[in-house]
TORMISE-252641 format. One record per residue: residue in one letter; x, y, z of N, C-alpha, C in turn. Coordinates in steps of 0.2 Angstrom, whole numbers, plus 5000, padded with zeros to 4 digits. Each point is the difference from the previous one (the first is absolute). Layout:
[a,[X,Y,Z],[X,Y,Z],[X,Y,Z]]
...
This chain:
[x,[4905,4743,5079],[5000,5007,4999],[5002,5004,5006]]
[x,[4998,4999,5005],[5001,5002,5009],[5006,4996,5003]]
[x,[5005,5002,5003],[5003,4995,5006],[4999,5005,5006]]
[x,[4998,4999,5005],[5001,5000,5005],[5005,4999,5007]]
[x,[5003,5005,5002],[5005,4999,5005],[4999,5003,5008]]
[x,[5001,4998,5004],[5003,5001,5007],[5006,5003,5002]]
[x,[4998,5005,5000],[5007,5004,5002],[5003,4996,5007]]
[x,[4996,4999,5004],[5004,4997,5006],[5004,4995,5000]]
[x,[5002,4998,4993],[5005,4994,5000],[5007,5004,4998]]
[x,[4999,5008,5000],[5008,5001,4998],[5001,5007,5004]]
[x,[5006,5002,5003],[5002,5006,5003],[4998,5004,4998]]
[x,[5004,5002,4993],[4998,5006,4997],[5001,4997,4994]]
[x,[4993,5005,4995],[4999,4999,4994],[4998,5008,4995]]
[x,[5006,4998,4995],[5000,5006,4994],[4996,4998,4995]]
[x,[4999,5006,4995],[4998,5000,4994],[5005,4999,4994]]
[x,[4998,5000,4998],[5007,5004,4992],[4996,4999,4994]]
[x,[5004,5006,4999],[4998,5004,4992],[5003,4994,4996]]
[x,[4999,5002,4992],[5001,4997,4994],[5007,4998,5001]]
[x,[5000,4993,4997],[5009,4996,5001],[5003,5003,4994]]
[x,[4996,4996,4995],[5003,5003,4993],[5008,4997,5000]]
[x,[5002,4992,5004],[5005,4998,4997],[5006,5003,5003]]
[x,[4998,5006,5008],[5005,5003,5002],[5002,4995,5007]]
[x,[5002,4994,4999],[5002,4996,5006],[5004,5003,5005]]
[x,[5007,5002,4997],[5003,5002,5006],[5000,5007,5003]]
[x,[4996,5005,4996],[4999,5008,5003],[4995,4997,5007]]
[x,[4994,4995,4997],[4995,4996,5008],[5005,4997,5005]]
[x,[5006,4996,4998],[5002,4997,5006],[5003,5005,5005]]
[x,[5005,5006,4995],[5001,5006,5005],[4996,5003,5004]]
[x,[4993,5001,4997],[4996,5003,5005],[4997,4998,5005]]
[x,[5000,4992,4999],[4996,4996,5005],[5007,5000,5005]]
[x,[5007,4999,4997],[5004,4998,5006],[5002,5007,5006]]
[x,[4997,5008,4996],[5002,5005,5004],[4994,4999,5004]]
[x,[4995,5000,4998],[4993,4995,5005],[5001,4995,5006]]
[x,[5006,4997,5000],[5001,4994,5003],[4995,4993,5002]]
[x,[4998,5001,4991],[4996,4994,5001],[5003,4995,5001]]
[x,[4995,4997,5002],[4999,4993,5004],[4998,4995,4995]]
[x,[5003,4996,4997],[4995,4995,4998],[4995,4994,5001]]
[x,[5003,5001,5008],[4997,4994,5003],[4991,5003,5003]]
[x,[5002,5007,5003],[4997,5001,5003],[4994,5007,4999]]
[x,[5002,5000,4992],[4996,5009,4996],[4999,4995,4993]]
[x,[4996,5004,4998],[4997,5000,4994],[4999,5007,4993]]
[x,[5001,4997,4995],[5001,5005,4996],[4994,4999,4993]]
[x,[4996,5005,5000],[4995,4998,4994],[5003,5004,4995]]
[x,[5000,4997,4993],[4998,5005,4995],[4993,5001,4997]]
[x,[5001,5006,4996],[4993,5003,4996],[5001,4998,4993]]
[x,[5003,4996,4999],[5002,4995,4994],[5005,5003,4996]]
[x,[5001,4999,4991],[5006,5002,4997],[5006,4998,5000]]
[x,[5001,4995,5003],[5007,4996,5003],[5004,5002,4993]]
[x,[4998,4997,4996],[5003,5000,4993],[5001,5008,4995]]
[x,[5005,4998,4994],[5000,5004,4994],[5002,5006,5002]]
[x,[5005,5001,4995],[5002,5008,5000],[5008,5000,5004]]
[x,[5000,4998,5007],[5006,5000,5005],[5005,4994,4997]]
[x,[5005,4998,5004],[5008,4997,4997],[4996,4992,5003]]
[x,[4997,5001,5005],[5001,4991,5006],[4990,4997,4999]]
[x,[4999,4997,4994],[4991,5000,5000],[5001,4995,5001]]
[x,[5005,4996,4999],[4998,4991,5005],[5002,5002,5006]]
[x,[5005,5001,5002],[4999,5003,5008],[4997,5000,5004]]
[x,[4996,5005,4998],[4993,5004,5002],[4996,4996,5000]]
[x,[4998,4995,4995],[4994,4998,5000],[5002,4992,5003]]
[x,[5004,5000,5003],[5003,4994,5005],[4998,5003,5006]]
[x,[4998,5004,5003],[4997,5003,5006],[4996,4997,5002]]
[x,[4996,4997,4993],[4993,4996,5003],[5001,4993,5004]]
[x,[5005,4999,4997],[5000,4994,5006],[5004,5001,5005]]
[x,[5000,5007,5003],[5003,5002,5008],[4994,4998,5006]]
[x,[5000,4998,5004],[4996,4999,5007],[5000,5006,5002]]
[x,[5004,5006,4998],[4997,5008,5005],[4999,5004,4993]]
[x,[4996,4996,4997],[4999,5007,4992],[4992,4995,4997]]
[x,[4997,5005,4999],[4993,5003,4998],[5000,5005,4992]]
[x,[4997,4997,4996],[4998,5004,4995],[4992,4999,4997]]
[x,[4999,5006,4997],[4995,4999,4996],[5001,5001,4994]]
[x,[4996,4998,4995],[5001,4999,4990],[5002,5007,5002]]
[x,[5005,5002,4993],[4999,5009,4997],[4998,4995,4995]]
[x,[5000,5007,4995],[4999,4999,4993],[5006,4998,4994]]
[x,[5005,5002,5003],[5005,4995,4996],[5001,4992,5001]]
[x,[4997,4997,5006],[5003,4994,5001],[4993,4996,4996]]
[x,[4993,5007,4998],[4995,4995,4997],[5005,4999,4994]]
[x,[5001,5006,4996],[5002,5001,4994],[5002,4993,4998]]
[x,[5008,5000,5006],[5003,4994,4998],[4996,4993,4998]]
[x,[4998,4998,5005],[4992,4994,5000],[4999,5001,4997]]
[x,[4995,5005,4995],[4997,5002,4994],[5004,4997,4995]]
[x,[5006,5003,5000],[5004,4998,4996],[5002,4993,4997]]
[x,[5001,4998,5004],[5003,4992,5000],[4995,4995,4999]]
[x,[4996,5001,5001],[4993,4998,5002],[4999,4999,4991]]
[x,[4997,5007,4998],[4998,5002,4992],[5007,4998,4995]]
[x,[5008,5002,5002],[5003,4997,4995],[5001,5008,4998]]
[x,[5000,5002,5003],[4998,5009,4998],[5005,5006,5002]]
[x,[5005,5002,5000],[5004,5001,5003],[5000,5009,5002]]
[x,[5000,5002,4993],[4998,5006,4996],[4998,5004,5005]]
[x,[4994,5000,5006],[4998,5007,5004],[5007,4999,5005]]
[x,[5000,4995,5004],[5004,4998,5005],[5007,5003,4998]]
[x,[5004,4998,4994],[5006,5003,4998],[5000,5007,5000]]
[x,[4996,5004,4998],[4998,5006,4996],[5001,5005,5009]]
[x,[4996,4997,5006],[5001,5000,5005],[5003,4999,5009]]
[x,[5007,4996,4993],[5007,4999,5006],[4999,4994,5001]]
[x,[4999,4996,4996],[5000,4993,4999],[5004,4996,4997]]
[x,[5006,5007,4995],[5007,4995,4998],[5004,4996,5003]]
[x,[5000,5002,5008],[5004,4997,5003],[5001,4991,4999]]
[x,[4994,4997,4999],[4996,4996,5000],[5006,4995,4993]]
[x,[4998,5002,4995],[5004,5000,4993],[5006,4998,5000]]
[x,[5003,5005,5006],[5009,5000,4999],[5002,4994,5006]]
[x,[4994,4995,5005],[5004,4995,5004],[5004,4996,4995]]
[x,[5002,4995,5005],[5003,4995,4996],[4993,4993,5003]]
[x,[5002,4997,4997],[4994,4994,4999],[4999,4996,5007]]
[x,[5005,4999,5003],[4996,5000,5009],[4999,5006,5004]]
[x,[5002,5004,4997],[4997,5007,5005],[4993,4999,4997]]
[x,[4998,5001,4994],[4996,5001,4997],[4992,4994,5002]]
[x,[5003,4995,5002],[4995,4995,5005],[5000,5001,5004]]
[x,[5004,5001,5006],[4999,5004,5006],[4997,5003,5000]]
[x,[4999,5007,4996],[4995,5006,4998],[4993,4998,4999]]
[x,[5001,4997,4996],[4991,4995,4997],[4999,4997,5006]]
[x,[5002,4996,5006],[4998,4996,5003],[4999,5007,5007]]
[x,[5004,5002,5001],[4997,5007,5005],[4994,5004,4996]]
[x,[4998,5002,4997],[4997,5003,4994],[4993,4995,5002]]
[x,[5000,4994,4998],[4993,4995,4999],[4999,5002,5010]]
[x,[5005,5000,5004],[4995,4998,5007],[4997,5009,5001]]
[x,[5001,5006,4997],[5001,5005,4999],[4990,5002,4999]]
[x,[5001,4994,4998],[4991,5001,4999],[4997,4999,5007]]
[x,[5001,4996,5003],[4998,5000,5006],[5000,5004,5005]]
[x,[5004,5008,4997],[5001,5004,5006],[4993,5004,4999]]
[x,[4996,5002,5007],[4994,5002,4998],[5000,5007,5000]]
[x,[4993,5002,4997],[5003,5009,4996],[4997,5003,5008]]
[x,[4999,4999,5006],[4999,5004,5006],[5002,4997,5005]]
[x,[5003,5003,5005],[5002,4997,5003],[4997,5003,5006]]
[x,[4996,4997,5005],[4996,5005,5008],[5005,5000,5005]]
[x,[5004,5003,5004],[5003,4996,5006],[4997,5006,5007]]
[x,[5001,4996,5006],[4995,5005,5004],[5005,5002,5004]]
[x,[5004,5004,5002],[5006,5002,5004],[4998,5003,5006]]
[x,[5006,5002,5004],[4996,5006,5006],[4999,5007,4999]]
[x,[4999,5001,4995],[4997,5007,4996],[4995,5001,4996]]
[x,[4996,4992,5000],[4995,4999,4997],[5002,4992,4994]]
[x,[4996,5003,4996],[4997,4997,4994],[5003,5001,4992]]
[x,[5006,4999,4999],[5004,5003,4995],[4997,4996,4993]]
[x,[4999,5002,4995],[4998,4997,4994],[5006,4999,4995]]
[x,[5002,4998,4994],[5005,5000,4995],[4998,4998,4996]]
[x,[5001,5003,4995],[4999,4998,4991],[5003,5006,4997]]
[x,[5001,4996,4992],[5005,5005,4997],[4999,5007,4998]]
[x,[4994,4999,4995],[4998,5007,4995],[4994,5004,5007]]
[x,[4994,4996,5004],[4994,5003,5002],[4998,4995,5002]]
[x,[4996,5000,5004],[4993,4995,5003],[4995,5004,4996]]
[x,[4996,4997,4996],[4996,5004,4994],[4995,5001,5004]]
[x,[4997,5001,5007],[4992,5001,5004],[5003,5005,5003]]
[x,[4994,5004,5002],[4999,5005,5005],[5001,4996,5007]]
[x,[4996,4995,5001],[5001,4995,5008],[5005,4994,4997]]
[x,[5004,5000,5006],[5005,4993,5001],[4996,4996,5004]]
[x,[4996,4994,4996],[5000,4994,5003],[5003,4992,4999]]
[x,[5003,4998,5005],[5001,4995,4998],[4998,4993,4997]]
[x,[5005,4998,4993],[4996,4996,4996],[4995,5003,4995]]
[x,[5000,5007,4999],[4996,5002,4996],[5003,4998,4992]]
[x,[4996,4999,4996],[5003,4999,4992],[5001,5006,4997]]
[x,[5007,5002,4999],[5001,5004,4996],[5003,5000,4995]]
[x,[5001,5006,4995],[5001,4999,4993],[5009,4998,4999]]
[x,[5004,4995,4998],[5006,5000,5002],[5002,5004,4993]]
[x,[4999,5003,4996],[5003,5003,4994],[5002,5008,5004]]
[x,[4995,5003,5004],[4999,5005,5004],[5004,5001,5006]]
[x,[5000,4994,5003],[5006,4999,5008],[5006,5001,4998]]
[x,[5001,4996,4992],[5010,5000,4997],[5000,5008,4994]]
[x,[4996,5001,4999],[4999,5006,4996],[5000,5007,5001]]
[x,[4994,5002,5004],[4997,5005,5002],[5002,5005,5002]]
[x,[4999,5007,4996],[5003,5006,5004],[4994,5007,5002]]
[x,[4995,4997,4996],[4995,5006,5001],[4999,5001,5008]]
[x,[4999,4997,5004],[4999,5001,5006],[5008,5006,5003]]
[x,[5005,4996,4997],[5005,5006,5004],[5000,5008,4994]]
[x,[5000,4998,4994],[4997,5007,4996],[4996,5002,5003]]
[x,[4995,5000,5002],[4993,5006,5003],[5004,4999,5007]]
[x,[5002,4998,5004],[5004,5002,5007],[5005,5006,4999]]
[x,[5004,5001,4994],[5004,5004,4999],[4999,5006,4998]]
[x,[4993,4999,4997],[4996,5006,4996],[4997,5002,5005]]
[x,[4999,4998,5006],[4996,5003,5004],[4992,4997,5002]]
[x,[4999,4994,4997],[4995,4996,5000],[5000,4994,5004]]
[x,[4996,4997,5005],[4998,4995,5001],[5004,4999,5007]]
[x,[4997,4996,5002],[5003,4998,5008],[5004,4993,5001]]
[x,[5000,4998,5008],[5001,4994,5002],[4995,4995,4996]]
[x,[5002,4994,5001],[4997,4994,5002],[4997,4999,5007]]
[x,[4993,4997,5001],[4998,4997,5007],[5003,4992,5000]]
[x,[4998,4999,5006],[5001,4992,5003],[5007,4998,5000]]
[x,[5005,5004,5001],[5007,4999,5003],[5002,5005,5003]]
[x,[5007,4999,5002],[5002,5006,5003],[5004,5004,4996]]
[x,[5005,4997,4997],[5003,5002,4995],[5000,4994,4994]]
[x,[5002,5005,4992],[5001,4996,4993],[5008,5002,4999]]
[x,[5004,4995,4998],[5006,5000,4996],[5001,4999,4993]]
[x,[5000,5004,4995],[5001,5000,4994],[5008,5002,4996]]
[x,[5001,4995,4996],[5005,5001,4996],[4999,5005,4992]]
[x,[5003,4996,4997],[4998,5001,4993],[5004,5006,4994]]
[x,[4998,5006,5004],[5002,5006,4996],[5006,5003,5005]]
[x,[5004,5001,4996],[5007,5004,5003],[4998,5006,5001]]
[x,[4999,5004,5005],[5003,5007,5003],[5004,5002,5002]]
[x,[5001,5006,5001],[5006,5005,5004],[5002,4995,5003]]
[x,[4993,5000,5005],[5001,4998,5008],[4994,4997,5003]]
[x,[4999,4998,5005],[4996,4996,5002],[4992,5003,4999]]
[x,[4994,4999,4998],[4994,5007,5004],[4995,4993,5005]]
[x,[4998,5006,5000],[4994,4997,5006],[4994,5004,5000]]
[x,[4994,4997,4997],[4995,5003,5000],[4995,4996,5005]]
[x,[4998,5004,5008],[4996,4998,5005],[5003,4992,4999]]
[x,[4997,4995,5001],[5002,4993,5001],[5006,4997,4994]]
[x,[4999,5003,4996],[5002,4998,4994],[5008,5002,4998]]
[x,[5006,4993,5001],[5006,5001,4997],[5002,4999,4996]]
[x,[5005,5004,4996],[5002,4997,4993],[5006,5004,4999]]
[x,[5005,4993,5001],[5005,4999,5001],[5007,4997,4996]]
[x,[4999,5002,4994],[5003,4998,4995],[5004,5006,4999]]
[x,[5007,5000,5003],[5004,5005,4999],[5007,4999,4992]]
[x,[4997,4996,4997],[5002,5000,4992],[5011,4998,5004]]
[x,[4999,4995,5000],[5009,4998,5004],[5002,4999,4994]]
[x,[4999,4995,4995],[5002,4999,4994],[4999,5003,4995]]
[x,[4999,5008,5000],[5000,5006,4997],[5006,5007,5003]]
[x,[5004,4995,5006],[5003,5005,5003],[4997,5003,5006]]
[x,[4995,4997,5003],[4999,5003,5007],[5000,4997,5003]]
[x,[4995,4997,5007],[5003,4996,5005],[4993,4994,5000]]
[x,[5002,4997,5003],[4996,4993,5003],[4996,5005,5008]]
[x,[4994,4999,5000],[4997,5004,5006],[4996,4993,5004]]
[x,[5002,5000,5006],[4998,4996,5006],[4996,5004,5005]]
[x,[4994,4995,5001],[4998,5005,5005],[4997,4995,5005]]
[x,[5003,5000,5007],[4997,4997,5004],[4995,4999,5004]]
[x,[4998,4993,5000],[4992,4999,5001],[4998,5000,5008]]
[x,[5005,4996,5001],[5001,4998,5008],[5007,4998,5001]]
């Protein structure tokens, strides 16, 4: 459920919003960035897949040595899916893409897809600006503790907590310095006291937002 990282094994390290299958709008951002792949690290806030043109792609990142993800919710769906035999939410949800491979792409897929389970739904890393958190939809607790068990339907799902931030309700999180969340498309970036949420809807027309950690 938790991976744990060290910032001090990488120069600089970024966030990034929702992939959504946009491979090469990330490589141009990262290369006006002048990442480094030897030497920086890039986390996502999950969503690699569905909806964008490049979802094997993307979801070939996980076997990158400078890339970090956490589950979204489309990557459960998928697993869900395959899993049950079940295709119906997943498709309904930009999962056609899946449908239209050809029969080795389509294993490729499945075989990225099965280790896709083993991406944990938070990720802690401790930089020189602190204590950075990542998960998709919410960390469902008022305290961030390491290793705490949380509900994973709520981590990949959850919006009640950025609804009442928006309406005017509710605060940070304790026990980090900063929260990274994906999930829901806005304008633009917000930031409530600790709390970011950074899903700027790129595979809707807007852009991929990166924010550097260190």
């Amino acid at each position: 459920m938790y991976q744990i990282l060290d910032g001090q094994q990488w120069r600089h390290i970024w966030v990034v919003s929702d992939i959504h299958g946009c491979y090469h709008p990330l490589m141009d951002e990262l290369k006006q960035r002048h990442f480094n792949p030897y030497e920086d690290l890039l986390i996502s806030v999950g969503d690699l897949i569905d909806r964008g043109p490049e979802s094997v792609k993307s979801l070939q990142l996980i076997r990158e040595k400078w890339f970090r993800a956490v589950r979204g919710n489309h990557e459960q769906m998928a697993i869900d899916a395959l899993s049950n035999n079940d295709f119906a939410l997943w498709t309904l949800n930009g999962g056609i893409w899946f449908s239209r491979l050809t029969n080795p792409q389509k294993l490729e897929a499945i075989t990225l897809l099965d280790a896709s389970r083993q991406l944990p739904l938070i990720i802690e890393i401790i930089c020189t600006r602190g204590i950075n958190v990542v998960a998709h939809a919410d960390y469902p607790a008022d305290i961030y503790l390491r290793g705490k068990p949380v509900n994973q339907h709520r981590v990949l799902w959850d919006r009640s907590r950025l609804t009442g931030l928006m309406a005017g309700k509710g605060e940070g999180i304790s026990g980090a310095d900063h929260f990274w969340f994906g999930h829901t498309p806005l304008a633009k970036r917000c930031d409530f006291d600790n709390l970011h949420y950074i899903d700027t809807g790129a595979v809707f027309g807007g852009t991929l937002t990166l924010a550097q950690l260190q």
